[in-house]
Z-matrix of the N, CA and C atoms (Angstrom, degrees):
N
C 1 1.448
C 2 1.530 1 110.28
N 3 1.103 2 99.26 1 -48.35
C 4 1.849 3 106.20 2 169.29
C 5 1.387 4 114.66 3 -41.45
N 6 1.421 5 117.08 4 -51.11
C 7 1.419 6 125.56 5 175.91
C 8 1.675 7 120.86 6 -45.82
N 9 1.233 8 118.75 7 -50.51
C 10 1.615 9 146.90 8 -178.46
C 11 1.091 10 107.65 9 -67.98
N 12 1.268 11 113.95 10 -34.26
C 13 1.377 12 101.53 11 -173.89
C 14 1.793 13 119.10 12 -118.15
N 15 1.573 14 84.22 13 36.69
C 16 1.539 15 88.11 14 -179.74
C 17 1.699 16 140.11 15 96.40
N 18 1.822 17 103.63 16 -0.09
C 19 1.151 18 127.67 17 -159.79
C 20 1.245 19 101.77 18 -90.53
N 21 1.695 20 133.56 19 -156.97
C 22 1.110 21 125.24 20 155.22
C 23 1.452 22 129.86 21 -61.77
N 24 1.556 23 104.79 22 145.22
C 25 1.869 24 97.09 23 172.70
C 26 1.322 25 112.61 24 -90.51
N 27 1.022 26 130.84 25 -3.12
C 28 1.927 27 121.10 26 156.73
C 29 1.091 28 124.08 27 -64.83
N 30 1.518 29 104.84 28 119.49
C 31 1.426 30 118.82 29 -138.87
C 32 1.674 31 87.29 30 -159.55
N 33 1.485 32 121.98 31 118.51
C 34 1.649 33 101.58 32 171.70
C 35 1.854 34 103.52 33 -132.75
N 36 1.637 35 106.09 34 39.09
C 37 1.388 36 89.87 35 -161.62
C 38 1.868 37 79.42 36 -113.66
N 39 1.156 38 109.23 37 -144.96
C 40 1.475 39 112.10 38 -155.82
C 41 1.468 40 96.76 39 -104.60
N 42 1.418 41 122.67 40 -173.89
C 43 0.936 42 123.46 41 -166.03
C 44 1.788 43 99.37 42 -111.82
N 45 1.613 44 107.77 43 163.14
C 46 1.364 45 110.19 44 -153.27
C 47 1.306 46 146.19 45 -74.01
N 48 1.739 47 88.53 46 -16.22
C 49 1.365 48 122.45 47 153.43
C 50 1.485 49 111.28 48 -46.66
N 51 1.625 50 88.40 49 -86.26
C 52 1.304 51 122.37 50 -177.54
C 53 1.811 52 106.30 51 -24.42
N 54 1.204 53 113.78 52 -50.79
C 55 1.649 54 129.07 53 -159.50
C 56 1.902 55 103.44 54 -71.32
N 57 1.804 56 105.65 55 -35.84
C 58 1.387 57 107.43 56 -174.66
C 59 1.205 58 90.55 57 -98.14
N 60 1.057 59 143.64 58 25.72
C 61 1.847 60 115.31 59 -159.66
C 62 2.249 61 95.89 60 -100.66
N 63 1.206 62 85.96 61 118.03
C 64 1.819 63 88.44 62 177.31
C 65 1.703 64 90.33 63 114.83
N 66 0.600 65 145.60 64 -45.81
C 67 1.857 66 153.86 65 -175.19
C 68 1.471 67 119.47 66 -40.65
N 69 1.768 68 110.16 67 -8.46
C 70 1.551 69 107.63 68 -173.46
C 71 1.549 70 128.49 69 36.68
N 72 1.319 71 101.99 70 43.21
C 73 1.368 72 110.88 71 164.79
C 74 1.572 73 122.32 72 -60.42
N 75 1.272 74 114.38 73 118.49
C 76 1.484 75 92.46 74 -153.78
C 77 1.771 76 84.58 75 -115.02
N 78 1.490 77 115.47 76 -172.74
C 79 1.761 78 117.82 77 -163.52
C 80 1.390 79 88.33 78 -80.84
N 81 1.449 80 139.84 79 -31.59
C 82 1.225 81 138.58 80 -159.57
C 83 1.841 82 113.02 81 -84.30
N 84 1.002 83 127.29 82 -39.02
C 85 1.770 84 144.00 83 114.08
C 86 1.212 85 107.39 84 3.57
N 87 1.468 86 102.22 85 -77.54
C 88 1.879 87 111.59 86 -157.77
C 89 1.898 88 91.89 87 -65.33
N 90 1.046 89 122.43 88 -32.48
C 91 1.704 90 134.11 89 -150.54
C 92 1.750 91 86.89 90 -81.52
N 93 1.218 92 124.79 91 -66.35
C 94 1.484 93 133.19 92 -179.89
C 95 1.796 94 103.03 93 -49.91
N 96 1.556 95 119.92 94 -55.32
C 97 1.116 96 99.05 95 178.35
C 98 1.906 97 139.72 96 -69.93
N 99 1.405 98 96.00 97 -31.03
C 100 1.616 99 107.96 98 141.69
C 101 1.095 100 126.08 99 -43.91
N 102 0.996 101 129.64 100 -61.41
C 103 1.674 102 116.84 101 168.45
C 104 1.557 103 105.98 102 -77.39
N 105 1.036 104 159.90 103 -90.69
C 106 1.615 105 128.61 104 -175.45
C 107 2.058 106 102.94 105 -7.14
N 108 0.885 107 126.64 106 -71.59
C 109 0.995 108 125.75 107 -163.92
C 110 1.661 109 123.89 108 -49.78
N 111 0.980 110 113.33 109 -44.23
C 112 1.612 111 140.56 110 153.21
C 113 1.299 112 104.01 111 -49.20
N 114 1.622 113 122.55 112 -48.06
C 115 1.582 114 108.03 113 -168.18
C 116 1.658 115 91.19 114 -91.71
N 117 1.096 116 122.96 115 -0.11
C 118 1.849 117 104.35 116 -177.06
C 119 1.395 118 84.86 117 -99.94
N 120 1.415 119 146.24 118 5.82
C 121 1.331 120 121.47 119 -171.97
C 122 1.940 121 87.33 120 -113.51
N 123 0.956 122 125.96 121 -38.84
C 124 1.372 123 126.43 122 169.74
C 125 1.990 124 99.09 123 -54.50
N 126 1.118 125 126.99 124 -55.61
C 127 1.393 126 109.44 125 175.81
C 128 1.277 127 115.79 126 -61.60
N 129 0.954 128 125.22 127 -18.85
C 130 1.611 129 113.03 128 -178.62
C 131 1.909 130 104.44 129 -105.01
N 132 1.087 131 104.27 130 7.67
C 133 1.537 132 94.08 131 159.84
C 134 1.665 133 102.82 132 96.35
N 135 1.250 134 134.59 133 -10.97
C 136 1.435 135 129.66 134 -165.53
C 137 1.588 136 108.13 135 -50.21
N 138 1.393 137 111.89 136 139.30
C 139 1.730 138 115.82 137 -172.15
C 140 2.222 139 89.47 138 -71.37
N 141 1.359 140 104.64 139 147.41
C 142 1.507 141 108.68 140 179.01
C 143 1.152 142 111.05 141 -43.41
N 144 1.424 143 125.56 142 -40.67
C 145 1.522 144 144.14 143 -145.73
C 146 1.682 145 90.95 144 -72.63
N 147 1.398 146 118.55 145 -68.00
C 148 1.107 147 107.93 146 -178.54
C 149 1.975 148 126.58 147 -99.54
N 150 1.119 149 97.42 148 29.12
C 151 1.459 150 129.65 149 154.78
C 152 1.148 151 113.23 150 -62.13
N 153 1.549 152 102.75 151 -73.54
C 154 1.716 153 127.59 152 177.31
C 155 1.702 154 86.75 153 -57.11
N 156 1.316 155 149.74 154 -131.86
C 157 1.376 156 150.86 155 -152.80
C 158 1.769 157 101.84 156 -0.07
N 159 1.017 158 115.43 157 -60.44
C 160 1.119 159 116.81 158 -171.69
C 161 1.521 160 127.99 159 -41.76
N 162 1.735 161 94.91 160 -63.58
C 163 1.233 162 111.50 161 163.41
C 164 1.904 163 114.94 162 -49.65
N 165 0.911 164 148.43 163 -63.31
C 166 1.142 165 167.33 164 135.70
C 167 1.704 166 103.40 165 7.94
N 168 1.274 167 108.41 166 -75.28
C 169 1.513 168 105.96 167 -178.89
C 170 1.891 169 107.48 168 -66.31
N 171 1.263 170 113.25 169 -24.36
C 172 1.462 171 113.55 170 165.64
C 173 1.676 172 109.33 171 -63.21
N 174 1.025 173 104.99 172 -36.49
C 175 1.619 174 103.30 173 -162.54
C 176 1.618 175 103.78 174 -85.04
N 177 1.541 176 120.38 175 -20.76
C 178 1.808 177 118.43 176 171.90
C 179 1.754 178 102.48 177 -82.11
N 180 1.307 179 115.24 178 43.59
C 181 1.130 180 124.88 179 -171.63
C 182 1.693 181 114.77 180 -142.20
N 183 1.005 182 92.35 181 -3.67
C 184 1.517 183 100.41 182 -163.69
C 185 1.982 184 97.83 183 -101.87
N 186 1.423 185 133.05 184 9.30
C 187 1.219 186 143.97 185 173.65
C 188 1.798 187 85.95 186 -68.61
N 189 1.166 188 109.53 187 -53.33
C 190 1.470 189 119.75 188 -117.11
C 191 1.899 190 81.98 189 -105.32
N 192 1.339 191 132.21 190 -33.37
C 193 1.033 192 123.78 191 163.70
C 194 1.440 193 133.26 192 -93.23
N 195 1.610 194 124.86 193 -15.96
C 196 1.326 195 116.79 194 169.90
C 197 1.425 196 113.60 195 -111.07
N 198 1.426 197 101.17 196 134.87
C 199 1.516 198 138.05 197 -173.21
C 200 1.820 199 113.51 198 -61.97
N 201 1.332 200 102.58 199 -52.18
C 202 1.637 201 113.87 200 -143.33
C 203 1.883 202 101.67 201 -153.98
């Protein structure tokens, strides 16, 4: 996530597919962790503007992690 959104690119673990693939990530999963994510960015104060971006580049991510 760090990567996507502009963070560092040192990165030596697998790729993201690759990392969920077998994990039964299901849409209802992906839906709970989106919102955790939204509410940890509302606790830490993030302006909406780049709340919304955030969320967004998390969510062109969600091909590649949910299963079912």
């Amino acid at each position: 996530m760090c990567k996507v959104t502009g963070g560092s690119n040192y990165y030596m673990g697998r790729e993201i597919k690759t990392a969920h693939a077998g994990l039964n990530i299901s849409g209802g999963d992906w839906k709970k962790n989106m919102r955790y994510l939204a509410q940890a960015l509302d606790r830490c104060k993030v302006p909406q503007k780049e709340k919304e971006e955030v969320l967004a580049i998390v969510e062109n991510m969600k091909r590649d992690i949910v299963e079912n």
